[in-house]
N, C-alpha and C positions, 0 to 999 in steps of 0.2 A: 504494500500500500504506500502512494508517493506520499501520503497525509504522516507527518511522525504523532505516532499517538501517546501523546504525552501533555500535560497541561502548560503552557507557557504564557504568560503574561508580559506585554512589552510596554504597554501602556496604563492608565487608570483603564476601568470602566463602565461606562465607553469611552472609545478612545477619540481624539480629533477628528480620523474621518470618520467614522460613525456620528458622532456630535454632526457635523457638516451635511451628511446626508438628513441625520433628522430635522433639520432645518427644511431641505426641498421635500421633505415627505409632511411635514407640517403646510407644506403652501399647497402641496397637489393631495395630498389624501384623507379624503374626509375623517375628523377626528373621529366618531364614530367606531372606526378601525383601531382599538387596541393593540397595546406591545406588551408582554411581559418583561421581556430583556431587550435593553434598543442600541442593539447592536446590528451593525450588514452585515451578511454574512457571505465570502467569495469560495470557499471549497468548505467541504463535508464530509467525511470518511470513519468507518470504523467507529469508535465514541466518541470522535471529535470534530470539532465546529472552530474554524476559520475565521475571521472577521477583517475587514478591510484593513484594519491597523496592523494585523499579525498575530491577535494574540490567538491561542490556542483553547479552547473550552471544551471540559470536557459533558459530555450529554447526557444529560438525565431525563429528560423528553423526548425524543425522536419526535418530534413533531406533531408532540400529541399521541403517542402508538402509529405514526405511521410509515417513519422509518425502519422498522420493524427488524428486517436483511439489514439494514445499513444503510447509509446515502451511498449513492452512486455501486451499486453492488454489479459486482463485473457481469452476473449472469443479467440482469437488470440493464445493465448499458447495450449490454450486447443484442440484447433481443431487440430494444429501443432503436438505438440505431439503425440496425436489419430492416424495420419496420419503417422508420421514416424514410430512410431512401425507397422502400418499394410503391408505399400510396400513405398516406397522413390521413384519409377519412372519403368517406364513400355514403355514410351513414349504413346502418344494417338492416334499417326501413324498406332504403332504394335498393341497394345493391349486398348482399351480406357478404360473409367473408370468411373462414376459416378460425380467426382468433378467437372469433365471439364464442362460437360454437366451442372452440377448447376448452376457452372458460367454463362457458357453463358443464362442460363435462367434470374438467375438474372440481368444481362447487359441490357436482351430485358425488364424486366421489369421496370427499373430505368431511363433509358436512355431518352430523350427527344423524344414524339411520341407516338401514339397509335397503328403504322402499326405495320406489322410483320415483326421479325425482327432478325436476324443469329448474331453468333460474330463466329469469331477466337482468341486465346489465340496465344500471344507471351511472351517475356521476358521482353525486355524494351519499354521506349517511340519509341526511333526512330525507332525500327522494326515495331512497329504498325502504326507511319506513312507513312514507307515504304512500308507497305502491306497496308493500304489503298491508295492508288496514285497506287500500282499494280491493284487492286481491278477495281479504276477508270478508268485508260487505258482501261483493256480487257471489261469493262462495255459499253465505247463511243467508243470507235475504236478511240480515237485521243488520242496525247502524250504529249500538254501540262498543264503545272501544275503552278498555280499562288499562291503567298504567296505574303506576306506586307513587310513594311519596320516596321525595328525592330525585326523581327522575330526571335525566335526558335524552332528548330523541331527536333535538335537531332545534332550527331558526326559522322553517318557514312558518306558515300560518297554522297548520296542522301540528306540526312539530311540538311548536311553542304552547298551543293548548298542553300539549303531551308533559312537556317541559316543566318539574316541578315549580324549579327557584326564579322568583319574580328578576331581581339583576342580577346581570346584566340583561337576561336573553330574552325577557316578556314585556320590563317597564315602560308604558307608552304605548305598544304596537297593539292593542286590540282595536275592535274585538277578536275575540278568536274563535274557531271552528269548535260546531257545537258536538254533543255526545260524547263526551269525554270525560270519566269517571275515574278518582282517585281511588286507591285502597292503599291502608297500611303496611309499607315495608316491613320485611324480618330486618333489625337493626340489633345484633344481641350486644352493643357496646349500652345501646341506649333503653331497649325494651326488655330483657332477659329472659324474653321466651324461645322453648324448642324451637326448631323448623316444623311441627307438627302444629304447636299450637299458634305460631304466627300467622299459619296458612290457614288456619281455622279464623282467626279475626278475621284475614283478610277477606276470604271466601263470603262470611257472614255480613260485612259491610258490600259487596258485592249483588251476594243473591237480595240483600234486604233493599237495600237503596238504589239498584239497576233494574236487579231478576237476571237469573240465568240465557231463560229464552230470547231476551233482550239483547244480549253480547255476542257482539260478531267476531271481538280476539280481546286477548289480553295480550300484552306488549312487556316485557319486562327483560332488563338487561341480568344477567347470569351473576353479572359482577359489574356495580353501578359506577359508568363512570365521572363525570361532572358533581355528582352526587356526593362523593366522598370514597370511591372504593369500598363502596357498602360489600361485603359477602355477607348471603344470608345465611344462617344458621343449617346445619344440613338437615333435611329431607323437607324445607320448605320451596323449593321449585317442582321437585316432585310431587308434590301435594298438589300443589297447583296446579299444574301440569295431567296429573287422573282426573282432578276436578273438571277441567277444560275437555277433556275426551269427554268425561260421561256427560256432559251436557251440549255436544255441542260448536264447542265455542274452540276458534283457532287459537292454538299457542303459537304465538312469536317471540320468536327471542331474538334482541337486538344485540347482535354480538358486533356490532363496531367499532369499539373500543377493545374488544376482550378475546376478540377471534384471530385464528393465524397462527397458533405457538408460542402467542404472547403469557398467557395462564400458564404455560406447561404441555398441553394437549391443544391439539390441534383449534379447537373452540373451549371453551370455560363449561357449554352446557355436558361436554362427555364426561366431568369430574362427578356428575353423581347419576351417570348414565340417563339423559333427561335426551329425550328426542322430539325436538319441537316441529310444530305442523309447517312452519314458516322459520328459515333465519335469515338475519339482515346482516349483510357486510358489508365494509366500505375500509375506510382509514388504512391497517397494513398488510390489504391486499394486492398492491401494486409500487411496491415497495417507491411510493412520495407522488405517484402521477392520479388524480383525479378519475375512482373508479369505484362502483357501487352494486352491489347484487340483491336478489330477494331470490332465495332456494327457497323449494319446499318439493311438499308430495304434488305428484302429475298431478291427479285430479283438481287440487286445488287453483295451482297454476294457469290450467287449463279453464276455469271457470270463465274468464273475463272471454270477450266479445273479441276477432281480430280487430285489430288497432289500438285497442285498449291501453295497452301499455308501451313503453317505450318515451323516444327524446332525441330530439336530431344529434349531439353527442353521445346519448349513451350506449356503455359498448364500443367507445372509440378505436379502432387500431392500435393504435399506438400506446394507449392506456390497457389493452388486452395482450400487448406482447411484454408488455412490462409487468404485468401481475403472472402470466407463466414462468417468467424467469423469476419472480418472486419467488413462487411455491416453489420452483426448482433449486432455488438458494434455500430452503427452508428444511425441503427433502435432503439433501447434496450434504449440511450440515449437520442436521440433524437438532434442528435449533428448539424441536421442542423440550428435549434434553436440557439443551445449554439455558432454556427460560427456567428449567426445574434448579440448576446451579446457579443462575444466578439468584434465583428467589430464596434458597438456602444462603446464598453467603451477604446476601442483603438483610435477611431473616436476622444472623450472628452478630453482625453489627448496629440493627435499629435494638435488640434487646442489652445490647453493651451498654448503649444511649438509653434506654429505659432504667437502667439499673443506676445509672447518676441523675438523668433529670427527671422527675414526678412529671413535670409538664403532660411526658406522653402518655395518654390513658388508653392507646389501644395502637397493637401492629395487628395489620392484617391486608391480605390480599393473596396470592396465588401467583408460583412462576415470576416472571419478573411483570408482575403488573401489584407494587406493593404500595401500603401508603402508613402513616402513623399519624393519627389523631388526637392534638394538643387542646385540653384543656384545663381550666384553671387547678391546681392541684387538689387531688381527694375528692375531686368533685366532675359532674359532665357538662360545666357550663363551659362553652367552647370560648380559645381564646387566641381570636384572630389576629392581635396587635403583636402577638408574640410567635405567630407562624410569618406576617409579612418580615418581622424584620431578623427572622433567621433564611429567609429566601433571599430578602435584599444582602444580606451578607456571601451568600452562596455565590450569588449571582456579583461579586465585586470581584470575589475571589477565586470566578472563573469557571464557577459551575453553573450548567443549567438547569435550574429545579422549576416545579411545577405545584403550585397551591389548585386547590377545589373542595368541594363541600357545602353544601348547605349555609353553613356559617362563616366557609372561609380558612376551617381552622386546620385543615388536613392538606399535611405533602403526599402527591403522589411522585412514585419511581417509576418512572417507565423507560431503562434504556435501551437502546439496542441491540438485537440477540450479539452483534458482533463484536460486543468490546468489551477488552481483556478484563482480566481480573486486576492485571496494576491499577490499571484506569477506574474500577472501578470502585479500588480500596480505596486511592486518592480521592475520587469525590466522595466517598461519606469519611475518610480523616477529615476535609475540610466539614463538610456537614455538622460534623461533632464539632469542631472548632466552632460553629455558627451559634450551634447550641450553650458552650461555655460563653462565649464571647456578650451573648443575651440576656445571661441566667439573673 
Protein backbone atom coordinates (compact mmCIF):
# COMPACT_ATOMS: atom_id res chain seq x y z
CA UNK A 1 0.00 0.00 0.00
CA UNK A 2 1.75 3.47 -1.25
CA UNK A 3 -0.41 5.04 1.81
CA UNK A 4 2.23 4.50 5.10
CA UNK A 5 -0.06 3.42 7.77
CA UNK A 6 0.90 5.17 10.41
CA UNK A 7 -0.55 8.27 12.26
CA UNK A 8 1.48 11.46 11.49
CA UNK A 9 0.64 14.92 12.29
CA UNK A 10 2.56 17.97 10.53
CA UNK A 11 0.23 20.57 11.28
CA UNK A 12 -2.41 21.69 14.06
CA UNK A 13 -5.99 20.41 13.22
CA UNK A 14 -6.91 21.48 10.79
CA UNK A 15 -4.27 22.54 9.19
CA UNK A 16 -3.93 25.98 6.66
CA UNK A 17 -5.13 24.39 3.79
CA UNK A 18 -7.85 22.74 5.03
CA UNK A 19 -8.71 26.06 7.15
CA UNK A 20 -8.59 27.64 3.36
CA UNK A 21 -10.61 25.30 1.72
CA UNK A 22 -13.24 25.61 4.40
CA UNK A 23 -13.49 29.10 3.74
CA UNK A 24 -14.61 28.29 -0.22
CA UNK A 25 -16.98 25.47 1.12
CA UNK A 26 -18.54 28.00 3.48
CA UNK A 27 -19.40 30.43 0.36
CA UNK A 28 -20.42 27.50 -2.11
CA UNK A 29 -22.19 24.90 0.27
CA UNK A 30 -25.00 25.22 2.00
CA UNK A 31 -24.58 25.28 5.71
CA UNK A 32 -27.08 22.80 6.15
CA UNK A 33 -24.33 20.28 5.05
CA UNK A 34 -22.46 19.34 8.40
CA UNK A 35 -18.80 18.37 9.10
CA UNK A 36 -17.76 16.23 11.92
CA UNK A 37 -13.88 16.63 11.24
CA UNK A 38 -13.07 19.69 8.70
CA UNK A 39 -10.43 18.59 7.24
CA UNK A 40 -9.95 17.75 2.92
CA UNK A 41 -9.10 14.81 2.50
CA UNK A 42 -6.50 13.99 -0.92
CA UNK A 43 -5.61 9.99 -0.56
CA UNK A 44 -7.30 7.13 1.66
CA UNK A 45 -5.96 3.63 2.33
CA UNK A 46 -5.91 0.97 4.74
CA UNK A 47 -6.82 2.82 8.21
CA UNK A 48 -5.62 5.87 7.09
CA UNK A 49 -6.95 9.25 5.98
CA UNK A 50 -4.76 12.00 4.03
CA UNK A 51 -5.58 15.47 4.23
CA UNK A 52 -4.25 18.25 2.06
CA UNK A 53 -1.65 19.52 4.79
CA UNK A 54 -0.11 15.80 5.02
CA UNK A 55 -1.10 14.95 8.00
CA UNK A 56 -1.83 11.22 8.55
CA UNK A 57 -5.33 10.18 10.48
CA UNK A 58 -5.89 7.26 11.40
CA UNK A 59 -9.82 5.96 10.83
CA UNK A 60 -12.20 5.01 13.02
CA UNK A 61 -15.24 5.62 10.71
CA UNK A 62 -14.95 4.50 7.38
CA UNK A 63 -17.27 6.71 6.22
CA UNK A 64 -19.83 5.93 8.29
CA UNK A 65 -19.44 1.79 7.79
CA UNK A 66 -18.97 2.32 4.29
CA UNK A 67 -15.57 1.85 3.62
CA UNK A 68 -15.83 -1.32 4.90
CA UNK A 69 -12.62 -3.21 2.29
CA UNK A 70 -10.97 -0.11 2.68
CA UNK A 71 -10.63 3.06 0.45
CA UNK A 72 -9.59 2.50 -2.78
CA UNK A 73 -9.35 -1.57 -2.26
CA UNK A 74 -7.38 -2.99 -5.23
CA UNK A 75 -10.15 -5.40 -6.01
CA UNK A 76 -12.44 -2.22 -5.90
CA UNK A 77 -10.22 -0.20 -8.28
CA UNK A 78 -9.90 -2.79 -10.55
CA UNK A 79 -13.21 -3.63 -11.27
CA UNK A 80 -14.12 0.30 -11.23
CA UNK A 81 -11.94 1.04 -13.80
CA UNK A 82 -12.61 -2.02 -16.05
CA UNK A 83 -16.06 -0.68 -15.87
CA UNK A 84 -15.62 2.83 -16.69
CA UNK A 85 -13.68 2.40 -19.71
CA UNK A 86 -16.36 -0.05 -21.00
CA UNK A 87 -19.86 2.05 -20.66
CA UNK A 88 -20.53 4.54 -17.25
CA UNK A 89 -24.50 3.95 -17.57
CA UNK A 90 -27.14 2.65 -19.88
CA UNK A 91 -29.76 2.64 -17.18
CA UNK A 92 -31.01 -1.13 -16.51
CA UNK A 93 -34.70 0.20 -17.39
CA UNK A 94 -33.50 0.96 -21.03
CA UNK A 95 -30.95 -1.36 -21.64
CA UNK A 96 -29.75 -3.98 -18.66
CA UNK A 97 -26.58 -5.30 -18.32
CA UNK A 98 -24.67 -8.19 -16.60
CA UNK A 99 -23.41 -6.30 -13.30
CA UNK A 100 -26.98 -5.73 -12.13
CA UNK A 101 -27.86 -9.13 -12.58
CA UNK A 102 -24.41 -10.31 -10.48
CA UNK A 103 -25.48 -8.20 -7.86
CA UNK A 104 -28.53 -9.31 -7.20
CA UNK A 105 -27.23 -12.83 -7.58
CA UNK A 106 -24.95 -12.26 -5.01
CA UNK A 107 -27.42 -10.56 -2.56
CA UNK A 108 -29.65 -13.82 -2.97
CA UNK A 109 -26.78 -15.72 -2.06
CA UNK A 110 -25.33 -13.97 1.19
CA UNK A 111 -28.32 -12.68 2.46
CA UNK A 112 -29.91 -14.53 5.42
CA UNK A 113 -32.06 -17.69 4.19
CA UNK A 114 -32.10 -20.47 2.00
CA UNK A 115 -35.49 -19.48 -0.02
CA UNK A 116 -35.51 -17.96 -3.30
CA UNK A 117 -34.96 -14.88 -3.51
CA UNK A 118 -35.02 -11.34 -6.05
CA UNK A 119 -33.33 -8.00 -5.14
CA UNK A 120 -33.79 -4.55 -6.77
CA UNK A 121 -30.65 -2.08 -6.81
CA UNK A 122 -31.19 1.51 -5.70
CA UNK A 123 -28.80 4.33 -4.75
CA UNK A 124 -28.95 4.90 -1.16
CA UNK A 125 -30.02 3.58 2.24
CA UNK A 126 -33.34 5.39 2.43
CA UNK A 127 -34.54 4.58 -1.15
CA UNK A 128 -34.06 0.81 -0.27
CA UNK A 129 -36.01 1.24 2.79
CA UNK A 130 -38.57 3.14 0.92
CA UNK A 131 -38.96 0.46 -1.71
CA UNK A 132 -39.05 -2.07 0.78
CA UNK A 133 -42.31 -0.79 2.90
CA UNK A 134 -43.58 -0.14 -1.16
CA UNK A 135 -42.79 -3.67 -1.67
CA UNK A 136 -44.76 -4.59 1.79
CA UNK A 137 -47.93 -2.57 1.10
CA UNK A 138 -48.68 -3.98 -2.42
CA UNK A 139 -47.54 -7.54 -0.94
CA UNK A 140 -50.50 -7.32 2.30
CA UNK A 141 -52.91 -4.91 0.97
CA UNK A 142 -52.49 -2.93 4.28
CA UNK A 143 -50.44 0.57 4.86
CA UNK A 144 -49.14 0.22 8.19
CA UNK A 145 -45.49 0.31 8.92
CA UNK A 146 -43.86 -0.06 12.53
CA UNK A 147 -40.37 0.91 13.55
CA UNK A 148 -38.75 1.22 17.23
CA UNK A 149 -37.66 3.80 19.31
CA UNK A 150 -34.23 5.08 18.44
CA UNK A 151 -34.60 4.49 15.13
CA UNK A 152 -32.87 5.38 11.74
CA UNK A 153 -33.80 4.72 8.33
CA UNK A 154 -32.97 7.58 6.34
CA UNK A 155 -33.62 11.62 5.26
CA UNK A 156 -36.29 11.49 2.82
CA UNK A 157 -39.94 12.15 3.80
CA UNK A 158 -40.76 8.50 4.42
CA UNK A 159 -37.48 7.83 6.13
CA UNK A 160 -37.79 10.77 8.44
CA UNK A 161 -41.33 9.65 9.76
CA UNK A 162 -39.37 6.26 10.23
CA UNK A 163 -36.53 8.21 11.85
CA UNK A 164 -36.60 8.38 15.73
CA UNK A 165 -34.53 11.54 16.81
CA UNK A 166 -36.13 14.96 16.08
CA UNK A 167 -32.09 16.68 15.36
CA UNK A 168 -30.79 16.99 13.25
CA UNK A 169 -32.76 14.67 10.65
CA UNK A 170 -36.61 15.77 11.25
CA UNK A 171 -36.43 19.53 12.88
CA UNK A 172 -38.50 21.69 10.52
CA UNK A 173 -39.13 19.27 7.56
CA UNK A 174 -42.72 18.15 8.16
CA UNK A 175 -45.10 17.05 7.68
CA UNK A 176 -44.25 13.75 7.20
CA UNK A 177 -45.61 10.47 5.61
CA UNK A 178 -48.43 9.11 7.42
CA UNK A 179 -48.92 5.34 9.19
CA UNK A 180 -46.00 5.16 10.91
CA UNK A 181 -46.11 3.58 14.30
CA UNK A 182 -43.56 3.51 17.13
CA UNK A 183 -42.88 0.46 19.45
CA UNK A 184 -40.50 0.20 22.31
CA UNK A 185 -36.83 -0.87 21.60
CA UNK A 186 -35.19 -3.92 23.72
CA UNK A 187 -32.57 -1.38 25.25
CA UNK A 188 -31.01 -3.62 28.29
CA UNK A 189 -28.46 -0.62 29.33
CA UNK A 190 -31.69 1.22 29.93
CA UNK A 191 -34.84 -1.05 30.31
CA UNK A 192 -33.51 -4.41 31.85
CA UNK A 193 -35.68 -6.74 30.27
CA UNK A 194 -35.05 -10.27 28.57
CA UNK A 195 -35.25 -10.29 24.67
CA UNK A 196 -38.52 -12.27 25.59
CA UNK A 197 -40.14 -9.93 27.44
CA UNK A 198 -39.07 -6.72 25.53
CA UNK A 199 -40.65 -8.24 22.49
CA UNK A 200 -43.61 -8.81 24.54
CA UNK A 201 -44.15 -4.93 25.24
CA UNK A 202 -43.21 -4.36 22.00
CA UNK A 203 -45.62 -6.78 20.22
CA UNK A 204 -48.54 -5.51 22.87
CA UNK A 205 -48.17 -1.71 22.12
CA UNK A 206 -48.30 -2.82 18.54
CA UNK A 207 -51.22 -5.29 18.39
CA UNK A 208 -53.19 -2.79 20.97
CA UNK A 209 -52.43 0.66 19.34
CA UNK A 210 -52.20 -0.48 15.24
CA UNK A 211 -53.79 -4.31 15.35
CA UNK A 212 -51.87 -6.88 13.76
CA UNK A 213 -54.01 -7.05 10.54
CA UNK A 214 -53.22 -3.46 10.10
CA UNK A 215 -49.31 -3.90 9.44
CA UNK A 216 -47.97 -4.39 6.23
CA UNK A 217 -43.89 -4.71 7.89
CA UNK A 218 -42.16 -3.96 10.64
CA UNK A 219 -38.70 -2.35 9.88
CA UNK A 220 -36.05 -2.72 12.50
CA UNK A 221 -32.29 -2.43 12.27
CA UNK A 222 -30.57 -5.83 13.97
CA UNK A 223 -28.17 -3.48 15.50
CA UNK A 224 -29.37 0.32 15.76
CA UNK A 225 -27.37 2.57 14.16
CA UNK A 226 -27.79 6.44 14.49
CA UNK A 227 -29.40 5.32 17.58
CA UNK A 228 -26.75 4.60 19.63
CA UNK A 229 -25.43 0.81 18.77
CA UNK A 230 -28.53 -0.24 20.51
CA UNK A 231 -28.00 -4.46 20.50
CA UNK A 232 -31.18 -5.86 21.62
CA UNK A 233 -31.11 -8.27 24.36
CA UNK A 234 -31.18 -11.86 22.75
CA UNK A 235 -34.04 -13.62 21.59
CA UNK A 236 -35.86 -10.29 21.12
CA UNK A 237 -35.68 -10.14 17.19
CA UNK A 238 -36.65 -13.54 17.05
CA UNK A 239 -39.68 -12.84 18.96
CA UNK A 240 -40.56 -10.56 16.68
CA UNK A 241 -39.80 -11.95 13.83
CA UNK A 242 -42.40 -15.44 14.72
CA UNK A 243 -44.79 -12.63 15.76
CA UNK A 244 -44.59 -11.08 12.19
CA UNK A 245 -44.99 -14.65 10.39
CA UNK A 246 -47.88 -15.74 12.23
CA UNK A 247 -49.74 -12.74 11.41
CA UNK A 248 -48.84 -11.71 8.53
CA UNK A 249 -46.95 -8.90 8.46
CA UNK A 250 -43.35 -8.41 6.58
CA UNK A 251 -40.08 -8.41 8.52
CA UNK A 252 -37.55 -6.19 7.33
CA UNK A 253 -34.51 -5.75 8.49
CA UNK A 254 -32.56 -2.77 7.70
CA UNK A 255 -29.01 -3.91 7.71
CA UNK A 256 -27.38 -0.77 6.32
CA UNK A 257 -25.27 0.01 8.66
CA UNK A 258 -24.74 -3.59 10.10
CA UNK A 259 -24.58 -5.76 6.83
CA UNK A 260 -21.39 -6.91 4.82
CA UNK A 261 -18.84 -8.46 7.62
CA UNK A 262 -19.09 -5.60 9.54
CA UNK A 263 -20.86 -7.46 12.96
CA UNK A 264 -18.73 -10.48 12.27
CA UNK A 265 -21.16 -12.40 9.88
CA UNK A 266 -21.90 -11.66 6.95
CA UNK A 267 -25.23 -9.58 8.04
CA UNK A 268 -25.99 -8.96 12.10
CA UNK A 269 -29.57 -10.80 11.54
CA UNK A 270 -27.57 -14.45 11.16
CA UNK A 271 -26.14 -13.97 14.98
CA UNK A 272 -29.33 -15.23 16.21
CA UNK A 273 -30.29 -17.12 13.08
CA UNK A 274 -33.37 -14.48 12.30
CA UNK A 275 -34.37 -14.67 8.53
CA UNK A 276 -36.08 -11.69 7.42
CA UNK A 277 -38.89 -11.50 4.70
CA UNK A 278 -37.19 -8.38 3.35
CA UNK A 279 -33.36 -6.93 3.82
CA UNK A 280 -32.01 -3.60 3.10
CA UNK A 281 -28.56 -2.79 2.12
CA UNK A 282 -26.64 0.11 1.16
CA UNK A 283 -23.57 1.84 2.89
CA UNK A 284 -20.59 -1.08 2.71
CA UNK A 285 -21.74 -2.70 -0.14
CA UNK A 286 -19.69 -1.11 -2.61
CA UNK A 287 -16.81 -0.43 -0.95
CA UNK A 288 -17.41 4.18 -0.81
CA UNK A 289 -19.59 4.24 -4.57
CA UNK A 290 -23.28 5.17 -4.05
CA UNK A 291 -25.38 1.70 -4.18
CA UNK A 292 -28.57 0.34 -2.51
CA UNK A 293 -30.46 -3.10 -2.44
CA UNK A 294 -33.84 -4.40 -1.10
CA UNK A 295 -33.47 -8.71 -1.11
CA UNK A 296 -36.10 -10.79 -0.12
CA UNK A 297 -38.36 -13.90 -0.88
CA UNK A 298 -39.43 -14.03 -4.92
CA UNK A 299 -42.90 -13.90 -4.09
CA UNK A 300 -42.61 -10.80 -2.30
CA UNK A 301 -40.51 -9.07 -4.68
CA UNK A 302 -42.53 -10.10 -7.29
CA UNK A 303 -45.69 -8.53 -5.98
CA UNK A 304 -45.21 -4.93 -7.32
CA UNK A 305 -46.67 -4.08 -10.86
CA UNK A 306 -43.80 -3.87 -13.80
CA UNK A 307 -42.37 -0.54 -13.52
CA UNK A 308 -42.97 -0.22 -10.10
CA UNK A 309 -39.71 -0.18 -8.95
CA UNK A 310 -36.51 1.19 -9.98
CA UNK A 311 -34.45 4.82 -10.77
CA UNK A 312 -32.68 6.20 -13.61
CA UNK A 313 -29.30 5.55 -11.41
CA UNK A 314 -30.16 2.62 -9.64
CA UNK A 315 -28.16 -0.34 -10.22
CA UNK A 316 -25.55 1.80 -11.95
CA UNK A 317 -22.47 0.02 -13.76
CA UNK A 318 -20.17 1.36 -12.27
CA UNK A 319 -21.47 1.20 -8.62
CA UNK A 320 -22.34 -2.63 -9.45
CA UNK A 321 -18.64 -3.45 -10.42
CA UNK A 322 -17.46 -1.87 -7.42
CA UNK A 323 -19.63 -3.73 -4.93
CA UNK A 324 -18.47 -7.23 -6.77
CA UNK A 325 -15.12 -6.43 -6.05
CA UNK A 326 -16.20 -5.48 -2.60
CA UNK A 327 -17.70 -8.87 -1.80
CA UNK A 328 -14.76 -10.21 -3.52
CA UNK A 329 -12.23 -8.40 -1.06
CA UNK A 330 -14.57 -9.44 1.67
CA UNK A 331 -14.57 -13.32 0.51
CA UNK A 332 -10.57 -13.17 -0.63
CA UNK A 333 -9.83 -11.90 3.09
CA UNK A 334 -11.90 -13.31 4.95
CA UNK A 335 -12.89 -10.13 6.70
CA UNK A 336 -15.77 -11.43 8.59
CA UNK A 337 -13.16 -13.04 10.61
CA UNK A 338 -10.87 -10.03 10.88
CA UNK A 339 -14.57 -7.80 12.08
CA UNK A 340 -14.70 -10.81 14.95
CA UNK A 341 -10.78 -9.79 15.96
CA UNK A 342 -11.14 -6.65 15.63
CA UNK A 343 -14.39 -6.43 17.93
CA UNK A 344 -12.36 -8.70 20.49
CA UNK A 345 -9.40 -6.60 20.74
CA UNK A 346 -11.54 -3.39 20.74
CA UNK A 347 -13.71 -5.35 23.40
CA UNK A 348 -9.95 -5.43 25.69
CA UNK A 349 -9.27 -2.04 25.41
CA UNK A 350 -12.95 -0.15 25.96
CA UNK A 351 -13.04 -2.58 29.33
CA UNK A 352 -9.34 -1.40 30.38
CA UNK A 353 -11.18 2.24 29.94
CA UNK A 354 -14.03 1.09 31.86
CA UNK A 355 -12.09 -0.15 34.72
CA UNK A 356 -10.54 3.74 35.32
CA UNK A 357 -13.38 5.95 34.18
CA UNK A 358 -17.12 5.27 35.70
CA UNK A 359 -18.08 7.76 32.96
CA UNK A 360 -18.68 4.50 30.65
CA UNK A 361 -21.98 2.73 31.77
CA UNK A 362 -22.05 0.24 28.99
CA UNK A 363 -19.72 -1.43 26.00
CA UNK A 364 -21.45 -3.08 23.50
CA UNK A 365 -21.91 -3.89 19.99
CA UNK A 366 -20.64 -6.93 17.66
CA UNK A 367 -17.50 -7.53 15.27
CA UNK A 368 -16.19 -4.38 14.61
CA UNK A 369 -19.25 -2.39 14.63
CA UNK A 370 -18.66 -1.38 18.65
CA UNK A 371 -19.67 1.67 20.77
CA UNK A 372 -19.47 2.76 24.76
CA UNK A 373 -22.19 4.78 26.37
CA UNK A 374 -21.12 7.62 28.62
CA UNK A 375 -23.12 8.70 31.37
CA UNK A 376 -23.11 10.66 34.37
CA UNK A 377 -21.52 8.27 36.92
CA UNK A 378 -23.65 5.54 38.94
CA UNK A 379 -26.39 6.64 37.04
CA UNK A 380 -28.11 6.47 33.19
CA UNK A 381 -28.48 10.17 32.71
CA UNK A 382 -26.50 10.47 29.51
CA UNK A 383 -23.68 12.91 29.32
CA UNK A 384 -23.14 14.53 26.04
CA UNK A 385 -20.63 17.49 27.18
CA UNK A 386 -18.25 14.94 28.16
CA UNK A 387 -18.44 12.53 24.98
CA UNK A 388 -18.01 15.94 22.45
CA UNK A 389 -15.04 16.84 24.10
CA UNK A 390 -13.31 13.47 24.24
CA UNK A 391 -14.11 13.37 20.40
CA UNK A 392 -12.93 16.91 19.94
CA UNK A 393 -9.74 15.77 21.59
CA UNK A 394 -9.55 12.41 19.38
CA UNK A 395 -10.00 14.34 16.53
CA UNK A 396 -6.84 17.13 17.29
CA UNK A 397 -4.93 14.22 17.90
CA UNK A 398 -5.40 12.69 14.61
CA UNK A 399 -8.09 10.25 15.14
CA UNK A 400 -11.21 9.99 13.52
CA UNK A 401 -14.03 9.15 15.95
CA UNK A 402 -17.73 9.17 15.54
CA UNK A 403 -20.54 10.27 18.34
CA UNK A 404 -24.43 9.11 17.81
CA UNK A 405 -27.33 8.21 20.12
CA UNK A 406 -30.37 9.52 21.05
CA UNK A 407 -28.64 11.94 23.60
CA UNK A 408 -25.50 12.32 21.85
CA UNK A 409 -23.65 10.42 24.49
CA UNK A 410 -22.34 7.28 22.78
CA UNK A 411 -18.93 6.67 20.54
CA UNK A 412 -19.36 4.48 17.95
CA UNK A 413 -16.11 2.32 16.23
CA UNK A 414 -16.49 1.46 13.03
CA UNK A 415 -13.10 0.87 11.33
CA UNK A 416 -12.17 -0.60 8.48
CA UNK A 417 -11.93 -4.47 8.09
CA UNK A 418 -8.31 -3.57 6.75
CA UNK A 419 -6.33 -1.98 9.26
CA UNK A 420 -3.72 -3.33 11.24
CA UNK A 421 -3.71 -3.89 14.71
CA UNK A 422 -0.66 -1.09 15.22
CA UNK A 423 -3.06 1.28 13.89
CA UNK A 424 -5.55 0.35 15.64
CA UNK A 425 -3.90 0.14 19.28
CA UNK A 426 -2.63 3.68 18.47
CA UNK A 427 -6.08 5.06 18.01
CA UNK A 428 -7.64 3.84 21.35
CA UNK A 429 -3.91 4.71 23.28
CA UNK A 430 -4.89 8.11 22.08
CA UNK A 431 -8.74 7.49 22.94
CA UNK A 432 -7.79 6.68 26.55
CA UNK A 433 -5.42 9.61 26.58
CA UNK A 434 -8.85 11.74 25.54
CA UNK A 435 -10.45 10.01 28.38
CA UNK A 436 -7.73 11.14 31.14
CA UNK A 437 -7.05 14.28 29.49
CA UNK A 438 -11.22 15.16 30.28
CA UNK A 439 -11.65 13.36 33.47
Amino acid sequence: MSIAQERRLVTEIPGPGSLERLDRKKAHVADGVGTTLPVFIVAAGGGVLVDVDGNHLIDLGSGIAVTTVGNAAPAVVRNVQEQVAAFTHTCFMVTPYDGYVDVCAALAELTPGDHAKKSALFNSGAEAVENAVKIARVATGRDAVAVFDHAYHGRTNLTMAMTAKNMPYKNGFGPFAGEVYRAPMSYPLRDGLSGADAAARAIDVLDKQVGAANLACIVIEPIQGEGGFVVPAPGFLPALAAWAKDNGIVFIADEIQSGFCRTGDWFASDHEGVVPDLVTTAKGIAGGLPLAGVTGRADLMDAVHVGGLGGTYGGNPIACAAALGSIEEMRTHALGERAREIGERITARLEALRAEHDVIAEIRGRGAMMAIELCKPGTTEPDPVRTAAISAYCHKAGVVTLTCGTWGNVFRFLPPLSISDALLDEAFDVVAEAFTATA
